[in-house]
Wavefront OBJ file of the C-alpha trace (Angstrom):
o trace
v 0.000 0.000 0.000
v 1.481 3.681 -0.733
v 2.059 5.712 2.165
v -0.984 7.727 3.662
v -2.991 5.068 2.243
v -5.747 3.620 4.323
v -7.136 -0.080 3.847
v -9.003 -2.844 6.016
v -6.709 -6.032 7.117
v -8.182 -9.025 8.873
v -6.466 -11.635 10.448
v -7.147 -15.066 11.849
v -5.899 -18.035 13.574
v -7.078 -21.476 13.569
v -6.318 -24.383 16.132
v -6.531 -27.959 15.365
v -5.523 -30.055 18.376
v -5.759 -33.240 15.951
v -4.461 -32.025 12.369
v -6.901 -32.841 9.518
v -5.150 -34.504 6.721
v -6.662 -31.998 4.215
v -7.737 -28.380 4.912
v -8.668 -25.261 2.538
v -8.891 -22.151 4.127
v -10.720 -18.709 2.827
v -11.043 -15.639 4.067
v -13.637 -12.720 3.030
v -14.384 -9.220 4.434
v -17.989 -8.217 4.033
v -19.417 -4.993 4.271
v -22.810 -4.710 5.706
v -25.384 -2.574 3.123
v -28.607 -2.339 4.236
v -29.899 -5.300 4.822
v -27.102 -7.282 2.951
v -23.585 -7.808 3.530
v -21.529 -7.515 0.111
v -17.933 -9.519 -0.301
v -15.090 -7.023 -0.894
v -12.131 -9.043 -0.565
v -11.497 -12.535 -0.572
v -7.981 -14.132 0.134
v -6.374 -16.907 -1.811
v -7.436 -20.635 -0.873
v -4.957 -21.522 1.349
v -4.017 -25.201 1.802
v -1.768 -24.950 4.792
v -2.743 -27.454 7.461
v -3.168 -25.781 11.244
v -0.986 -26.791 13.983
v -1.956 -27.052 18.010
v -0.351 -23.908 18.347
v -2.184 -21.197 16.746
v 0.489 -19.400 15.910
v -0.631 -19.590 11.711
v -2.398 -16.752 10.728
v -4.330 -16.049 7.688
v -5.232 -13.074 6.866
v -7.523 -10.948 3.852
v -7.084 -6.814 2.743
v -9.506 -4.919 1.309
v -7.400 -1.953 -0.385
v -8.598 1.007 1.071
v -10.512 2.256 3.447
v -14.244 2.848 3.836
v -16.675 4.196 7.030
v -19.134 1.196 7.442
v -19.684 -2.167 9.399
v -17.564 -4.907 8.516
v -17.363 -8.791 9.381
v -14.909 -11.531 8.550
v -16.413 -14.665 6.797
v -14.219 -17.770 7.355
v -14.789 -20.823 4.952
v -12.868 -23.850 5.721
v -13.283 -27.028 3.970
v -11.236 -30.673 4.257
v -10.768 -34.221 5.592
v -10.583 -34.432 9.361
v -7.600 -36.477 10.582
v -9.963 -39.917 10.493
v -11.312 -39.306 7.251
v -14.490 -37.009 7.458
v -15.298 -34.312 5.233
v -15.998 -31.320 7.542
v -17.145 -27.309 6.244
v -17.094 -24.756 8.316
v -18.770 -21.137 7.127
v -18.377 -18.655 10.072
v -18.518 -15.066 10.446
v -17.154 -12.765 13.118
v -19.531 -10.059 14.897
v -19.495 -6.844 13.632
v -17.033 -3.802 13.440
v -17.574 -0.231 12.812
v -14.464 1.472 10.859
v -14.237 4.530 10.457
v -11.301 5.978 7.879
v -9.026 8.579 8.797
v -9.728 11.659 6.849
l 1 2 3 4 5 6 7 8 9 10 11 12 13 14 15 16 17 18 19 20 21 22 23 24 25 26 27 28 29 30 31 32 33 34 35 36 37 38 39 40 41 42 43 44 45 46 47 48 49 50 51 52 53 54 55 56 57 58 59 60 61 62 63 64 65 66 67 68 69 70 71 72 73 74 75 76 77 78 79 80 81 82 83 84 85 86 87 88 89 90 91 92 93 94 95 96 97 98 99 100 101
């Protein structure tokens, strides 16, 4: 980002005291509209497997800034470390940013 820029960054960890032997990770930031809440940035898939720690982050940037409510959508998908298929869709509570002007 260019200096004096502004933008939205969200960040998450994930524990997994058993590692799953497959494990997609993606991250969205959704800004609340009304009654909807609109995807404005979605990260990569990410394929990396969590540890016990929670040290791994993940994280999604929308590239610049913008006064509303936002939430982080997590979607996880994979094979749990005995062979079920697990999906988790999760979203954080809301956050009111407001840009520096």
């Amino acid at each position: 980002m260019p200096d004096g820029a502004a933008w939205i960054t969200a960040s998450m960890a994930v524990k997994c005291s058993r590692p799953p032997r497959s494990h997609r990770m993606v991250l969205q930031l959704e800004k609340h509209k009304g009654r909807d809440w609109i995807v404005m940035a979605s990260s990569r898939p990410d394929l990396r497997i969590p540890d016990a720690t929670g040290k791994q982050r993940w994280t999604v940037t929308f590239d610049r800034c913008d006064d509303a409510g936002w939430r982080v959508r997590m979607r996880i998908s994979g094979t749990s470390h005995d062979g079920t298929a697990f999906k988790v869709n999760e979203v954080t509570s809301q956050v009111r940013v407001r840009c520096p002007k």
